[in-house]
C-alpha positions in Angstrom: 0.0 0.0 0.0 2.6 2.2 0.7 4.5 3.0 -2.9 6.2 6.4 -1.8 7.7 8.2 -5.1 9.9 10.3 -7.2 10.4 10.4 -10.7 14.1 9.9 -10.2 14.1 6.3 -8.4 11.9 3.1 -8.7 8.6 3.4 -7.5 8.6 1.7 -4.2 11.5 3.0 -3.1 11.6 6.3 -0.8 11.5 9.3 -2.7 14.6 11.6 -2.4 14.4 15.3 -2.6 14.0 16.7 -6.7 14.6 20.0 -7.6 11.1 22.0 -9.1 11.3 24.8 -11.2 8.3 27.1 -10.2 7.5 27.7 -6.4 3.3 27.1 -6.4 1.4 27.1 -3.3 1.0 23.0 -2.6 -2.0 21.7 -1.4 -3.3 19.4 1.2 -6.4 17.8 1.6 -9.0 17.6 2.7 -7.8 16.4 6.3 -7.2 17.5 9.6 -4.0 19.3 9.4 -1.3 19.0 12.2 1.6 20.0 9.8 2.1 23.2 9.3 2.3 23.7 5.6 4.6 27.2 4.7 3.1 29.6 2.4 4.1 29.0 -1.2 5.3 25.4 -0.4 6.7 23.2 -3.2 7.2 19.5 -2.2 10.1 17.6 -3.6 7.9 13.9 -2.6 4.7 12.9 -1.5 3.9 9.2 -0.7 0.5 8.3 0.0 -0.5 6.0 2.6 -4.2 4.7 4.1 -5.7 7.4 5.5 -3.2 9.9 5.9 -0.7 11.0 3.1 3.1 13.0 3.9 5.0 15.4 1.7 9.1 16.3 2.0 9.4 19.8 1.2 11.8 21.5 -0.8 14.0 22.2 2.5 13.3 18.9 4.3 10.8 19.3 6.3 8.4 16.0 6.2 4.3 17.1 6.4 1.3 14.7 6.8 -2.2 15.2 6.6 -5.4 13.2 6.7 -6.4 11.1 9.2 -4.1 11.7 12.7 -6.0 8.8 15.6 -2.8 7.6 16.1 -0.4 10.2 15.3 0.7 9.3 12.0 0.7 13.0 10.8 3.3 14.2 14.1 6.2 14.1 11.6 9.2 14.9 13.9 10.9 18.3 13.6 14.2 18.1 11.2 15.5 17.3 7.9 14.5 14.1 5.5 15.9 13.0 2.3 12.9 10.5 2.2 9.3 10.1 3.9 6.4 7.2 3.2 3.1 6.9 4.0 1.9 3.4 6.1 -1.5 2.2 7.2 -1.2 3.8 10.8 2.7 4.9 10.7 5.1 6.3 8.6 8.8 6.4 8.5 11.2 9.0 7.3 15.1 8.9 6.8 17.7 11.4 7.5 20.3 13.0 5.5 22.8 10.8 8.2 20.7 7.9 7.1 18.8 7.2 10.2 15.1 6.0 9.9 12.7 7.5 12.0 8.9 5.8 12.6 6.2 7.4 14.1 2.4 7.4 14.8 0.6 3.8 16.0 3.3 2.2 18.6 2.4 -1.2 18.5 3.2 -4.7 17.0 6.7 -3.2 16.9 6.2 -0.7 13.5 8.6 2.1 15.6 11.0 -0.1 16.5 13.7 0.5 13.5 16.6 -1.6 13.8 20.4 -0.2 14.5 22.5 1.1 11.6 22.1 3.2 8.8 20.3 3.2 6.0 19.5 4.4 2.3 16.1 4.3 1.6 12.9 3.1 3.8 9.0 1.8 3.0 6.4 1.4 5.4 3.7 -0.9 4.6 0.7 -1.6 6.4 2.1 -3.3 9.5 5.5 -3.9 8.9 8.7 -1.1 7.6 11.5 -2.4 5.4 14.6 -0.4 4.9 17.8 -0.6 2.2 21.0 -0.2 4.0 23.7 0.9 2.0 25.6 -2.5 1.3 22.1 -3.4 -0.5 20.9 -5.2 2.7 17.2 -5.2 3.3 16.0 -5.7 7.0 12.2 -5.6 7.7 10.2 -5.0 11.1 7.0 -5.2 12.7 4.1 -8.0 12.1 5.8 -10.9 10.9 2.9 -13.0 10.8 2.9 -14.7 6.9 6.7 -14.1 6.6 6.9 -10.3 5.5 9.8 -9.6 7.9 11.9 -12.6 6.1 14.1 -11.4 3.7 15.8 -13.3 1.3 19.3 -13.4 1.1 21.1 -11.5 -1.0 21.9 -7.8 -2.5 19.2 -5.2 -3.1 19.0 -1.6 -5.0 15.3 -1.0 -4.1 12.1 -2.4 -1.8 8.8 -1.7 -1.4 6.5 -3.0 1.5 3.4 -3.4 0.6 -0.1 -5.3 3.0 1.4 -8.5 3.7 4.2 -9.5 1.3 7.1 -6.8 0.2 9.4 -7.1 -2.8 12.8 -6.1 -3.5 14.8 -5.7 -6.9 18.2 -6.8 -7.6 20.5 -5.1 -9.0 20.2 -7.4 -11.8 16.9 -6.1 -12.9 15.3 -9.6 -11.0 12.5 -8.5 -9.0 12.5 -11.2 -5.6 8.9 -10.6 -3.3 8.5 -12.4 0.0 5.5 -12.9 2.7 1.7 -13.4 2.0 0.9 -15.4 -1.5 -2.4 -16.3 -0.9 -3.6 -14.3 -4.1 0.0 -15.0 -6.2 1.4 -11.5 -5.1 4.7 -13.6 -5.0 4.8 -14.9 -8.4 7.0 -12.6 -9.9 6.7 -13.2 -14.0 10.2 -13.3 -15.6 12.2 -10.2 -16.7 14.8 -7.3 -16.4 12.7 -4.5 -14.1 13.9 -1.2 -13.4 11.4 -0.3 -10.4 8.6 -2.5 -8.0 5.9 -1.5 -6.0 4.2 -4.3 -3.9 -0.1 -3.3 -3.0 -2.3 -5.1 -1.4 -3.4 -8.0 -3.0 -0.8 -7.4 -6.0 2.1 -6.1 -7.4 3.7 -4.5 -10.5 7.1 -3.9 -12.0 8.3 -1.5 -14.1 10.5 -3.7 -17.1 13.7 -1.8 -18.4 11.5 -1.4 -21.3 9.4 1.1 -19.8 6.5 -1.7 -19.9 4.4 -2.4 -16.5 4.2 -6.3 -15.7 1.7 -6.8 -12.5 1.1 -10.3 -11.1 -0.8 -11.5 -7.9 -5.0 -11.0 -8.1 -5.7 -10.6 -11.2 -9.3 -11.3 -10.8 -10.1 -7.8 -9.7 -8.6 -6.3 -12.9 -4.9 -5.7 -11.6 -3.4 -7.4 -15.1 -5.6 -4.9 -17.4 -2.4 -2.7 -17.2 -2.4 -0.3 -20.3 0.0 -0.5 -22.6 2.7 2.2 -23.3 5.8 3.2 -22.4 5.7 4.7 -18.5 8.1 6.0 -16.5 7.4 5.1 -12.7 4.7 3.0 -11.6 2.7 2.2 -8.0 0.4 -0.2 -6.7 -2.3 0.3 -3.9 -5.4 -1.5 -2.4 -7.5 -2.6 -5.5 -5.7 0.3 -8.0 -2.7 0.7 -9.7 -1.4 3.7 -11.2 1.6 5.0 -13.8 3.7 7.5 -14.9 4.0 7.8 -18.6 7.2 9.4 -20.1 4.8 12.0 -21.1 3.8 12.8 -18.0 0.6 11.5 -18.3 -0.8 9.5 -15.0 -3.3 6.3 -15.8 -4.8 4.3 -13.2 -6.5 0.9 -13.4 -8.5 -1.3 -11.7 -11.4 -0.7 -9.8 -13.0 2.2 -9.6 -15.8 2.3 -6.7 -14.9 6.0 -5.8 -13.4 7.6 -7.8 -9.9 6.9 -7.8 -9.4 6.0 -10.9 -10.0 9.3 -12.1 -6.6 10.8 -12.4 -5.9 14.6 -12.8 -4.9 16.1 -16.2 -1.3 17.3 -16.2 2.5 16.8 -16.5 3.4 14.6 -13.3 7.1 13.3 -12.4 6.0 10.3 -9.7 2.6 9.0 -8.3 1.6 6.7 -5.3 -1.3 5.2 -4.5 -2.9 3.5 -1.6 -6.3 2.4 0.2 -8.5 4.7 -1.4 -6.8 7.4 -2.6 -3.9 8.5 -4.7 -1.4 11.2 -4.6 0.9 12.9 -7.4 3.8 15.4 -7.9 3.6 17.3 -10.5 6.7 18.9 -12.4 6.0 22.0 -10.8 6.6 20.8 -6.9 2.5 20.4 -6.2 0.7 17.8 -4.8 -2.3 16.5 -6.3 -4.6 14.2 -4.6 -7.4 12.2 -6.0 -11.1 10.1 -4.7 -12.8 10.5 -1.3 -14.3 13.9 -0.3 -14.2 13.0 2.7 -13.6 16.0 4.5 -16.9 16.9 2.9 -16.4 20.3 2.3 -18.4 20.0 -0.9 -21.3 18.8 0.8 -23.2 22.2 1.6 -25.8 21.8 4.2 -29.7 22.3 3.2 -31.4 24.8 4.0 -31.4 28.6 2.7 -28.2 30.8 2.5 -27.8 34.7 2.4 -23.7 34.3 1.6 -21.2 31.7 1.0 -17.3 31.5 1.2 -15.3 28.2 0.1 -12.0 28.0 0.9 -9.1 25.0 1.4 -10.3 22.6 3.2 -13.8 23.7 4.3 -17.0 25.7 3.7 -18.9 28.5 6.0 -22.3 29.8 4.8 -24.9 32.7 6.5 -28.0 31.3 7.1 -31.3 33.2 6.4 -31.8 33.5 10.4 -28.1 34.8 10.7 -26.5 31.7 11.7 -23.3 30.7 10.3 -22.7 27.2 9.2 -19.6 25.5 8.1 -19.2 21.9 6.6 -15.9 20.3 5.5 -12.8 19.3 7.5 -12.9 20.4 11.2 -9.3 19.3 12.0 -8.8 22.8 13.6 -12.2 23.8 14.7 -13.0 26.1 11.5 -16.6 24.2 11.2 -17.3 25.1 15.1 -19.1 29.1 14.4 -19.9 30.7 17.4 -23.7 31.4 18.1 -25.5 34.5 17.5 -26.4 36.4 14.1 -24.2 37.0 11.7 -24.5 39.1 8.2 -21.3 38.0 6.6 -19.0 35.0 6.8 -15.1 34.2 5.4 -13.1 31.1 5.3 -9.6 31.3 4.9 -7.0 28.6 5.6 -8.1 26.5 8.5 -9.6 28.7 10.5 -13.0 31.1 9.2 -13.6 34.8 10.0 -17.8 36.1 10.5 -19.2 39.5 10.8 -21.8 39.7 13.7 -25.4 41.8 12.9 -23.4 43.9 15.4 -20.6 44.5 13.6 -18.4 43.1 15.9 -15.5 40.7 14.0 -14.9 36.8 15.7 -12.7 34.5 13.9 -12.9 30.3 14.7 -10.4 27.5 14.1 -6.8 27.4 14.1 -5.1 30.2 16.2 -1.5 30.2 14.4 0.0 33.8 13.5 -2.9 35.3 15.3 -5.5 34.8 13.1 -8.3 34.6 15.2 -7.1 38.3 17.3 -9.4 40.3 15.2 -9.3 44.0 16.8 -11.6 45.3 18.5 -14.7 48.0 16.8 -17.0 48.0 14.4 -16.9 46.8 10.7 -18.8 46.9 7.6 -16.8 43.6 6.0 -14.5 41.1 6.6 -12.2 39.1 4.6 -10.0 35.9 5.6 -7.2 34.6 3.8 -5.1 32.4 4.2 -2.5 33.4 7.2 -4.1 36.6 7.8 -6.8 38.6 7.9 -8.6 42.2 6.9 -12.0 44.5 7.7 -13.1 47.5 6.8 -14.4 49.6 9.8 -17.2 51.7 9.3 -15.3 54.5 8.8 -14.0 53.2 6.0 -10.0 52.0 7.7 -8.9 49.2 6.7 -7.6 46.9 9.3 -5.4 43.5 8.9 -4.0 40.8 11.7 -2.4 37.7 11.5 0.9 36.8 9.5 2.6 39.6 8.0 5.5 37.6 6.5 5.0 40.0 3.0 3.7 43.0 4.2 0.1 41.6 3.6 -1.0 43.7 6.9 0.6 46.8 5.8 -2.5 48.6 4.6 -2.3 51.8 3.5 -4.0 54.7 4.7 -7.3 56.1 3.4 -10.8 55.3 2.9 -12.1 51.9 1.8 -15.3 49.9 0.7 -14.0 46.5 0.2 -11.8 44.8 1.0 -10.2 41.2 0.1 -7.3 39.1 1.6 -5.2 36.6 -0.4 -2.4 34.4 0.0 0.1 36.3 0.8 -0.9 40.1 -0.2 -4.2 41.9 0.0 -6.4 44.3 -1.8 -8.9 46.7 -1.5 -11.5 48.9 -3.4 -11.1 52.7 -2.4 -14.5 55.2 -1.9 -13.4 56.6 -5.5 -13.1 53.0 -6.6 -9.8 52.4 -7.8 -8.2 49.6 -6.4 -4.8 48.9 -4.6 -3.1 46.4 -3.1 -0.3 45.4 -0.8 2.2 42.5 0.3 3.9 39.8 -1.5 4.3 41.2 -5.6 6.4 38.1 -6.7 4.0 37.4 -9.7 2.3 41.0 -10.4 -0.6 40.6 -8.3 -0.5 43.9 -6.4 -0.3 45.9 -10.0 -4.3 46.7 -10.2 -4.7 48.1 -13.5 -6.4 51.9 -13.6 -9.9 52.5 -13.6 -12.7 52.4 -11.1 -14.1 48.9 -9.5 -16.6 47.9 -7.3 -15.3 44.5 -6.3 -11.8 43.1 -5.8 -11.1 40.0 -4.8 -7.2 38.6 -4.1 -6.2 34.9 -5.0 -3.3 33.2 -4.6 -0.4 35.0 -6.8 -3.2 36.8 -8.8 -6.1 39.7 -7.9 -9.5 40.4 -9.8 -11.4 43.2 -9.8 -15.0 43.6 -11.0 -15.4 47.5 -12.7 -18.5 49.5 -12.5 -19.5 48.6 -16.2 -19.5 44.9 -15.5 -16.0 44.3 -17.1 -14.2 41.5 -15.4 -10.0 42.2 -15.3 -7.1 39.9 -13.2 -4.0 40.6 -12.8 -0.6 38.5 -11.5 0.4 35.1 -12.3 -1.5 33.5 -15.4 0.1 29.7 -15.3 -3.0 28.2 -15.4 -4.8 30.7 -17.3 -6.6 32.4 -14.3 -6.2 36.0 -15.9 -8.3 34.7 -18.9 -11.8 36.3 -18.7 -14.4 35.6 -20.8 -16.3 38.2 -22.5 -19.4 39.7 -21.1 -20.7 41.4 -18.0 -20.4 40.3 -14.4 -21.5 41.2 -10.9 -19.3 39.5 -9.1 -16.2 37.8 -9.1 -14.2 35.5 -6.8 -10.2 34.4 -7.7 -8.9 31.5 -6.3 -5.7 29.4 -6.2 -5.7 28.1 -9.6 -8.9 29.7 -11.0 -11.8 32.1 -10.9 -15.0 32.3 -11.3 -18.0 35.4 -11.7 -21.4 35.6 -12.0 -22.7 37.4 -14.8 -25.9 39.5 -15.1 -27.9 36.8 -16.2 -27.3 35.0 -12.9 -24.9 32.0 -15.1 -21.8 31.4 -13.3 -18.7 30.8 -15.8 -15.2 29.4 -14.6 -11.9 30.4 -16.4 -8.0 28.7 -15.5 -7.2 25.3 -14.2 -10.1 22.5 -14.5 -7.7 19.4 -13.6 -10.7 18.8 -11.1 -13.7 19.9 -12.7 -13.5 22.9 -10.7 -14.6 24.6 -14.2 -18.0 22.4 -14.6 -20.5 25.0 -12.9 -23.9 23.9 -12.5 -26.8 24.9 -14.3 -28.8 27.7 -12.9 -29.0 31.1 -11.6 -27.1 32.2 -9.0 -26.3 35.6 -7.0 -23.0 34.9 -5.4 -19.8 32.5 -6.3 -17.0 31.8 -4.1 -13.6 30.3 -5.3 -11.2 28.0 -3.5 -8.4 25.5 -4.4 -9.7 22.7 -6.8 -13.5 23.3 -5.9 -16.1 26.5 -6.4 -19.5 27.3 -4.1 -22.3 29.3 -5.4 -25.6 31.1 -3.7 -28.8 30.2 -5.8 -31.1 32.9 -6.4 -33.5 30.2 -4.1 -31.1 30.8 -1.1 -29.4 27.1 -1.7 -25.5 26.8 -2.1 -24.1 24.1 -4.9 -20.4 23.6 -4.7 -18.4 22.1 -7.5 -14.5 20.7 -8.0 -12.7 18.1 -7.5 -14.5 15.7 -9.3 -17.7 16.0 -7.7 -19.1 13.3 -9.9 -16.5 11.2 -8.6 -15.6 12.9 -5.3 -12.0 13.0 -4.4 -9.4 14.7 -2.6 -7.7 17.4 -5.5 -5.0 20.1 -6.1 -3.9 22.0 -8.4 -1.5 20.4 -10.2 
């Protein structure tokens, strides 16, 4: 189950650090986060595991989200060269080549043997590691033989449910353990890379051919033809690298997982349920359950909506806020009381009382819930920090202020909107201006008068008074790309934005890699973008939320 990756070793193997060339904001979810992810992370490996998945970022660090019961996600503090996802562990290895297990401490999965090593896999109850002489020593659950290794010299290994295999450095791939299914009957052949599931196994030949064996009945020998590049096995899926780039998965497909994103990827790895890539830019992509939910929008009729990361908060007609999605951090748990405006920003969600008084919810890091005391007309959360307008007109910010994001400049304001890492606002004149991190052109508001802003994530869009739509900043994905016509509102996101024209249609421009684009029919009044998923407000009140393969609900990025 545990295939970690990089497109520069054999899948199975742990996934050493690669350079990326463009620094994109990676993404996470949709689980309870006990990592703290850095703004504008780019991850050099991901490896997905059972519930949980972890990340080594460009300088190291090792991050895990998804499901922490057993603290699988408390990566320790320091630097890794490697990191891979188990069932209830996972197991990193230094740059002095110590392993290091942690989360479930039992049956012996933290117990890592003496010595050194060059690259580790954690399976579902047992670890194997590579020292550097090519010996490979297993621990944990021995019960079917998955701890005894055959003799002999290894370049790679991969642990998998029950059974793990290795590969020579003869291209002979040698599995040991559980064979109940065949998942030891290694066809003959030169391989280049393994990676040992649940109930099967593939190879990789030196051909760039995939070669699975083990139980076929479920579909694991339909493997597509083509030339690939890495390849990686999981519970009842399998998935590959082409040397295009192109990721196919096979198998069975009860939710979605199967669905792979569109894009250029350099390594992929799949597990129970779910599937995670890297992408040549440094992101991680993540594919099937929604099971944070933060799609699934209560019933019931809404006066305003705001999507963001890993959750949703909408007003209620009464006043009352609700939020639905991951709750990790306590962003879903809204504070009684009547509310005419709500914000959710990155873990933690922001609501204007009838009052006008400010209270933030969820995660408290860089002081994002220490909105200031007074009365406001708005509020806006982003993702480390946050900004109101008072009724004067001020404009106030707290929280991180890494770029100068709470740096607002003096003067009077009616709107107000707080991005990644810089912020925006829409003076009483209406021109617009904004302030904090300019790394891809976002804070250069083009001239004319607006009556909307709103501030993404490396890009800002502003709504003028004629109904014109214009963005400005980083166009990778094609975010900047309006569509002709008139709008009343608009909402940028991480990878793509969305407005609502006069009609009431909603149309989507930038990255679609998880349907993010696909707006349902009907008329709305409001839109709210996030990363890989879109809410809207119905003119009936209800609130529709799209992305991320909501046909086949999954866990998505940006790629």
């Amino acid at each position: 189950m545990q295939p970690d990756v990089c497109a520069t070793v054999p899948a199975g193997e742990s996934a050493p650090r690669r350079s990326v060339r463009e620094p994109v904001l990676a993404r996470k979810h949709p689980w309870a986060v006990s990592a703290d992810i850095p703004r504008a992370a780019v991850f050099t490996a991901v490896s997905a595991g059972a519930d949980h998945s972890c990340g080594l970022l460009i300088g190291g660090e090792a991050v895990c989200w998804g499901v922490n019961d057993v603290g699988q996600l408390d990566a320790p503090a320091g630097s890794f060269v490697t990191v891979s996802a188990g069932t209830v562990h996972s197991c990193g290895l230094r740059e002095g080549g110590e392993v290091v297990c942690w989360g479930a401490d039992v049956l012996g999965l933290l117990d890592v043997p003496d010595g050194s090593f060059v690259a580790v896999s954690a399976g579902t109850v047992h670890s194997c590691g590579l020292r550097a002489g090519g010996e490979v020593v297993c621990w944990g659950v021995n019960d079917v033989g998955q701890l005894d290794v055959p003799q002999g010299s290894f370049i790679a290994v991969s642990a998998g449910w029950e059974h793990s295999c290795g590969l020579r450095g003869g291209g002979e791939v040698v599995c040991w353990g559980d064979n109940l299914l065949g998942q030891l009957d290694v066809p003959q052949g030169s391989f280049a890379a393994v990676s040992a599931g649940a109930f099967h196994s593939c190879a990789l030949s030196v051909d760039g051919a995939i070669v699975c064996w083990g139980a076929g009945v479920v579909g694991q020998s339909g493997v597509p033809q083509g030339s690939f590049a890495a390849v990686s096995v999981g519970l009842f899926q399998s998935c590959g690298v082409r040397v295009s780039g192109e990721i196919v998965c096979w198998d069975i497909d009860g939710v979605g997982q199967l669905a792979a994103p569109k894009g250029s990827f350099a390594a992929v790895s799949t597990s129970g349920f779910h599937s995670c890539a890297l992408s040549v830019h440094g992101v991680v992509v993540c594919w099937s359950l929604n099971d944070a939910g933060q799609l699934d929008a209560p019933e019931g009729s809404f006066t305003a909506v705001s999507a963001n990361d890993d959750h949703s908060c909408g007003v209620r007609v009464s006043g009352e806020v609700a939020c639905w999605g991951d709750n990790g951090a306590g962003q879903l748990d809204a504070p009684e009381g009547s509310f005419t405006a709500v914000s959710a920003g990155f873990w933690y969600s922001c609501g204007l009382r009838t009052g006008g008084e400010v209270v933030c919810w969820g995660d408290e890091r860089y002081g994002r819930l220490d909105a200031p005391e007074g009365s406001f007309g708005a509020v806006s959360a982003g993702a480390f920090h946050s900004c109101g307008v008072r009724i004067g007109g001020g404009v106030v910010c707290w929280g991180d202020n890494g770029d100068g994001q709470l740096d607002a400049p003096e003067g009077s304001f009616v709107a107000v909107s707080a991005g990644g890492s810089h912020s925006c606002g829409v003076r009483i004149g209406g021109g617009v201006v904004c302030w904090g991190d300019n790394g891809d052109g976002q804070l250069d508001a083009p001239q004319g008068s607006f009556t909307a802003v709103s501030a993404g994530f490396g890009y800002s869009c502003g709504l003028r008074i004629g109904g014109e739509v214009a963005c400005w900043g980083d166009n990778f994905y094609g975010q900047l790309d309006v569509p002709e016509g008139s709008f009343v509102a608009v909402s940028a996101g991480g990878s793509h934005s969305c407005g609502v024209r006069v009609d009431g249609g909603v149309v989507c421009w930038g990255l679609n890699d998880a349907g993010q684009l696909d707006v349902p029919q009907g008329s709305f009044t409001a839109v709210s973008v996030a990363f890989g998923y879109s809410c809207g407000l119905r003119v009936s009140g209800a609130v529709a939320c799209w992305g991320y393969w909501r046909s086949d609900p999954r866990i998505g990025a940006e790629a």
